[in-house]
N, C-alpha and C positions, 0 to 999 in steps of 0.2 A: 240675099247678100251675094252668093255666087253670081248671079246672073249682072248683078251691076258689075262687080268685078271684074267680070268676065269683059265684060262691053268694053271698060277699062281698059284691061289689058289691050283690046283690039284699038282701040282709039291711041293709043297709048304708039303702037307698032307702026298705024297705019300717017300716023304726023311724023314719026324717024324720031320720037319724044323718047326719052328713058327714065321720065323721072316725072311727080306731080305731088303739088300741094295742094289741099281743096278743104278752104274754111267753111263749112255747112251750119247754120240756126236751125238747131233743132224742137226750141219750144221745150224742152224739157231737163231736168236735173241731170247731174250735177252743176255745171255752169252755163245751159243753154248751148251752147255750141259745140262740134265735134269738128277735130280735123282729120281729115285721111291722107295719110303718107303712101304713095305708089313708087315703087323703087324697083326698075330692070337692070337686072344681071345673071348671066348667064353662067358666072365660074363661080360666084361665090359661097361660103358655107356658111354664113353668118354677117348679120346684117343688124348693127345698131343706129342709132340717131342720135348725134351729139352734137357738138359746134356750138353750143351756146341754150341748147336745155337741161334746165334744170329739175330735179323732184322739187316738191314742195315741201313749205312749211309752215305754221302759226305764231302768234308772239307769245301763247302760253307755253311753247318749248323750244324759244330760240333765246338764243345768248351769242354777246361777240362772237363765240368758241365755239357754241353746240348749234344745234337745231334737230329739228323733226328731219323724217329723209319720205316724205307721203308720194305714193301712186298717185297723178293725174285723174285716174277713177278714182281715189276716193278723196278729191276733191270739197271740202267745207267752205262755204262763204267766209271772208276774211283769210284764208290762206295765199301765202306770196312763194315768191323763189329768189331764191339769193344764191349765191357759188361759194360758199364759207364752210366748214366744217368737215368732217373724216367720218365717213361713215361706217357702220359695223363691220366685220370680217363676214358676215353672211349675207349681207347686203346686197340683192341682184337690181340693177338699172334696169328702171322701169321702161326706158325706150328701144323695146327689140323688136326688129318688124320680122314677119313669116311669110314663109313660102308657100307661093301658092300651089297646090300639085304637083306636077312632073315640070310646070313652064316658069319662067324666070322672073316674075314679076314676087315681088314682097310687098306686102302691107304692113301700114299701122294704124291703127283708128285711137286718137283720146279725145276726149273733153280737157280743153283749156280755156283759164277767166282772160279776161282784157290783160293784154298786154302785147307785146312788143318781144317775136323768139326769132333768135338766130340758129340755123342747125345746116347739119353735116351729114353723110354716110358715111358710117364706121364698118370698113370691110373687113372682114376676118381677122376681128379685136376682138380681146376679152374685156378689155379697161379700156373706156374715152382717151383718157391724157396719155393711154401711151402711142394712139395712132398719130401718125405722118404721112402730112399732103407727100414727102419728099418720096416713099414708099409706097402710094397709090393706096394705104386703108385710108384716109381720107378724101373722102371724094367729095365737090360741091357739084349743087345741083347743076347740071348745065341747063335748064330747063328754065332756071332761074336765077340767072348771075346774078353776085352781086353788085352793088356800084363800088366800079373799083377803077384806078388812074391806068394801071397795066395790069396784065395778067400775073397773078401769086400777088396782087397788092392786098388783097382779104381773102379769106379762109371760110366762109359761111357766106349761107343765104339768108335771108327773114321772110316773114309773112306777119300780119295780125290779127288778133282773135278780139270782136268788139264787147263792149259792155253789158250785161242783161243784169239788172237790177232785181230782175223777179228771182234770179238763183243766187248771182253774185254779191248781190246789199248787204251791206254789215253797217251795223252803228257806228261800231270801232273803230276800222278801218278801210278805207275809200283809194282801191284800187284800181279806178277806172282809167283808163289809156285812149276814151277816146278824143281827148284832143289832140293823137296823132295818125288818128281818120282820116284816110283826104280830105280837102277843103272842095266847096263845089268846084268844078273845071274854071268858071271866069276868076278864080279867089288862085290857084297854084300857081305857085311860082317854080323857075328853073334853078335844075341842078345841075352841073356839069362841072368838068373837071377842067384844068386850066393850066400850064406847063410856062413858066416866065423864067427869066435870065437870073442865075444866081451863080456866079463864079465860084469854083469849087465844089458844086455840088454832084455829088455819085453817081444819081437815082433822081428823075430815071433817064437819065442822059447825063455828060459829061456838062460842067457849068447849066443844066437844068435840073430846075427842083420843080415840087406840083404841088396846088391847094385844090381842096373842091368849092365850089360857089353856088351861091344862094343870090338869087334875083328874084327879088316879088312882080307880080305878076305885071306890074305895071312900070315898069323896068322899062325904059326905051321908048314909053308913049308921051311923057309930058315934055317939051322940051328944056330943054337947060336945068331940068330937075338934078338937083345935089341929094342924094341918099345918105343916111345914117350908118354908121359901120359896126360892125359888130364882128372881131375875130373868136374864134372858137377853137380851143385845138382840144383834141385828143389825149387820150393816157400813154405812159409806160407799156409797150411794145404794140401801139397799134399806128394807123396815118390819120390822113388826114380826109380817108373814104368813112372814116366808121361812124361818124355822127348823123352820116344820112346812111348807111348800110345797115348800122346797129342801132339808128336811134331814131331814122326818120325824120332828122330836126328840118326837113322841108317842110312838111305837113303839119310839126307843130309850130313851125314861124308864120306859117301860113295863117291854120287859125289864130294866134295872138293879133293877126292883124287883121284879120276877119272880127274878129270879137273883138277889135278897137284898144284894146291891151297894149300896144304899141305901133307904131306907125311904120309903112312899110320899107323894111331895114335892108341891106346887102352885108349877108355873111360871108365872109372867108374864112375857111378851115383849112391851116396849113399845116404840113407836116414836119416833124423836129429832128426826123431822122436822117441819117445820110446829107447833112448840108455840106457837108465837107470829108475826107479820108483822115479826121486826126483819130476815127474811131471806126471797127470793120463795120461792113456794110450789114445793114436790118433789113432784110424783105419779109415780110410778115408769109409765113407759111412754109420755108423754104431753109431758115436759118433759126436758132435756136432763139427760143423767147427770153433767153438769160442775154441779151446781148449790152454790152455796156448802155449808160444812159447819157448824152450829153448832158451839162449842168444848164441850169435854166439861165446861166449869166451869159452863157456860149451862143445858147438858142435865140434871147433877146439880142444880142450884138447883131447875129445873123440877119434879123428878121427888120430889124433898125435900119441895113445896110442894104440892103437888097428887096425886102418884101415889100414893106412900109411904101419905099417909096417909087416900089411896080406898080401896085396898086394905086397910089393916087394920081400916079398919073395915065392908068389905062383904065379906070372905071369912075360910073361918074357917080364918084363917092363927096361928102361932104370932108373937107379939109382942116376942118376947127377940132378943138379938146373937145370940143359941147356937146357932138355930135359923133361922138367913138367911144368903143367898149372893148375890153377884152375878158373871156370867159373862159374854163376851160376843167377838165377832169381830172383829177386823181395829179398824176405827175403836172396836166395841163394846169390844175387848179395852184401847185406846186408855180408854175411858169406865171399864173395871172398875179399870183402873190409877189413874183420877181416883177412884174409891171407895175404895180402898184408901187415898188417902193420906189424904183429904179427908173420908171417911164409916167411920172407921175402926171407931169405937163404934155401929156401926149393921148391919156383918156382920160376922161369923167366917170363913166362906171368900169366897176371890177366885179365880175359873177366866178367865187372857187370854189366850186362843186367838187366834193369831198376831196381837199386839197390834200397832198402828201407833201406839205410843208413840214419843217421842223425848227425849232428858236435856233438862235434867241429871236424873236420876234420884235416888231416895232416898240421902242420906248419913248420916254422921255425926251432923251439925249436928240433920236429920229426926227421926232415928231418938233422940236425945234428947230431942226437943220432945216427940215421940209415939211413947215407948215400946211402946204395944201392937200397932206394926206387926211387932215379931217375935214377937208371940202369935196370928198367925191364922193358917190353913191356905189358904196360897197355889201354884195349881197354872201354870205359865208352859208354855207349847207353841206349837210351831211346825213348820211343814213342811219337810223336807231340801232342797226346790227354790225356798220360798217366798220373796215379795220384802219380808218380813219380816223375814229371817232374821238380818241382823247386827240388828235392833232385838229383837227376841225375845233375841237372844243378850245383849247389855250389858244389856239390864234383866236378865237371869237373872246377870249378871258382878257387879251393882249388889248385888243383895242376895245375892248368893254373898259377898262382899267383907265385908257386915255381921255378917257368920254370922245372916243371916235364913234359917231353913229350910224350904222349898221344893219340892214336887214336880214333875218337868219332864220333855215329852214332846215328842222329836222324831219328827214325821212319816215313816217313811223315804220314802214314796212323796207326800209333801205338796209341795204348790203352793201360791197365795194362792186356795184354790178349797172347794168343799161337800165332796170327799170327805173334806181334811182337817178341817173344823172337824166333818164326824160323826166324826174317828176322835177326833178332842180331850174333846166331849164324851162319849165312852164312856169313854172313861179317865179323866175328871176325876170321873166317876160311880164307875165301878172303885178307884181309887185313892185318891180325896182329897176326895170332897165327904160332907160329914155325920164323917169321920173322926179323930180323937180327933187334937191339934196341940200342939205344935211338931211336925212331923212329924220321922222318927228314919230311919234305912236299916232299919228293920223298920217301919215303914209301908207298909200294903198286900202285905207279902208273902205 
């Protein structure tokens, strides 16, 4: 163990590297895999790992409210992580790396199952939440930026820990992440960020705002091909980096189109913040996560007036309702519910992944005005543990009531967190997006 270390740390000095993540299969329990965390620094007295992991927990001691708070070593098949609950007053975080000898290099070694982590260095913190990028205890890896539009646009890096069913399998619960594995090299498509004319906006330039984009791989080879649209936003304080940052949704768009699931689509994921000064400026990492929210009527007008119709005319997207979706998280799912009611003749499916909606909800009254809200393919999901869950639920009660028909996906092992909204959109990919509507109980079977 010294000896690799060691070589480590030299390997580590001799690239000008200060930092490394290294996913290892190791054949054996708890979950088959171990990651080792390598962290240089030479001032510091203490040295955590946070930014988006979590302890773990089971559904035999988790509630909206509580959960388990388990060591990554003692890791059980069917155990998940969610970001919900307060943990004991003697409670120590599990993710503390150490020093190696007299020289500056920290370690961490755990076992992690399949999934999808975002993490950070916590420099001389007692407690995650109370470090700040703005204060230098939060440091992201430079080793491994995130994908991000400018610099402070995201706060974490990720890596992913694949599947092994020989440790991982549970009857109950089916946590596997690997459909956001790379897809083979000829099957990926591009990510990249993308900066278009929006008058009044902040960030990141004066009259410029920025989405990130998704191009499958075959983007630009057929000619006069028209693509299917698919926007995607974000939650409540994050942009429009985090769905490939924190979620990977390249590599799961990818294989839904690799597995024939849906055909190959162009995503935009735009951001909601800073469209204009009626509200101070959000940079994720830099200003406080309490920052006001624009409303979702503000954010549609925006995106009506300026996105909408950047995008159709600089990408070669298909132009029809037939052929456009909008999807999106938490506040975003919040945002696709305002599309749904409001931008009705403008998409065919709506995916709101544990939406932070609130009534009164579609009625009667609605659903006469604007009949064609029971003619689109609407997919509602939410997590078993999530702080969504009564709001997900009465929106799904709201248009259960109108006999609006509906595809709906509870998380078993979902939180208000990334694992669930990647398990959301692979199923809304699987089941319901691009999929011939009113949807029927032989939809997607």
């Amino acid at each position: 163990m010294f000896d690799r270390r060691l070589l480590s740390l030299v390997a580590l000095y001799s690239l000008g590297a200060t930092a490394s993540v290294i996913v290892r299969k190791t054949n054996k329990g708890p979950t088959g895999y171990e990651v080792d965390f390598q962290y240089i620094n030479k001032t510091a007295s203490r040295v955590l790992i946070g930014g988006g992991l979590e302890p773990f927990t089971d559904q035999f001691h988790t509630t909206l409210n509580n959960r388990a708070w388990y060591d990554p070593h003692d890791y059980h098949p069917g155990d998940f992580y969610i970001n919900s609950g307060t943990p004991d007053p003697d409670y120590q975080w599990p993710y503390e790396m150490t020093k190696e000898g007299e020289d500056s290099l920290w370690t961490y070694t755990t076992p992690l199952p399949s999934g999808i982590y975002s993490y950070a260095y916590l420099v001389n913190c007692d407690y995650a939440p109370n470090c700040s990028i703005d204060t230098g205890q939060l440091v992201i890896d430079p080793d491994q930026p995130p994908f991000q539009n400018v610099q402070g646009d995201q706060v974490a890096s990720s890596f992913q820990v694949p599947f092994d069913a020989r440790f991982q399998g549970t009857d109950d619960i089916n946590a596997n992440f690997d459909y956001a594995l790379s897809a083979p090299t000829e099957y990926r498509g591009t990510i990249k960020s993308v900066n278009y004319t929006s008058p009044g906006s902040i960030h990141p330039a004066p009259d410029v705002h920025h989405f990130a984009l998704y191009l499958p791989a075959e983007y630009g080879t057929i000619p006069n091909k028209k693509y299917p649209l698919l926007y995607l936003s974000h939650g409540a304080f994050g942009n429009g980096n985090d769905w490939e940052n924190q979620g990977r949704m390249s590599s799961i768009v990818d294989n839904l189109i690799v597995g024939g699931h849906i055909e190959p689509t162009v995503v935009v994921m735009p951001s909601f913040y800073n469209l204009d000064d009626s509200l101070p400026r959000f940079i994720m990492g830099n200003q406080s996560n309490f920052a006001p929210l624009p409303t979702s009527i503000h954010i549609r007008e925006n995106y009506q007036k300026y996105l909408f119709p950047w995008v159709e005319e600089n990408l070669d997207v298909c132009n029809e309702t037939s052929c456009r979706a909008f999807a999106g998280l938490s506040w975003g799912g919040r945002l696709t519910y305002e599309m749904y009611v409001n931008a009705t003749d403008y998409f065919d499916w709506f995916g709101m992944f544990s939406p932070a909606t609130e009534g009164p909800y579609v009625d009667n009254v609605t659903l006469a005005e604007n009949p064609a809200l029971a003619k689109k393919g609407v997919f509602v999901a939410y997590g078993l543990y999530d702080l969504v869950f009564d709001a997900g639920k009465d929106l799904q009660a709201a248009l259960d009531k109108l006999g609006i028909k509906t595809i709906s996906r509870i998380s078993p092992f979902g939180g208000h967190y990334w694992n669930t909204w990647q398990d959301e959109l692979w199923w809304f990919g699987v089941k319901a997006l691009w999929k011939p509507f009113p949807y029927t109980a032989q939809t997607g079977r």
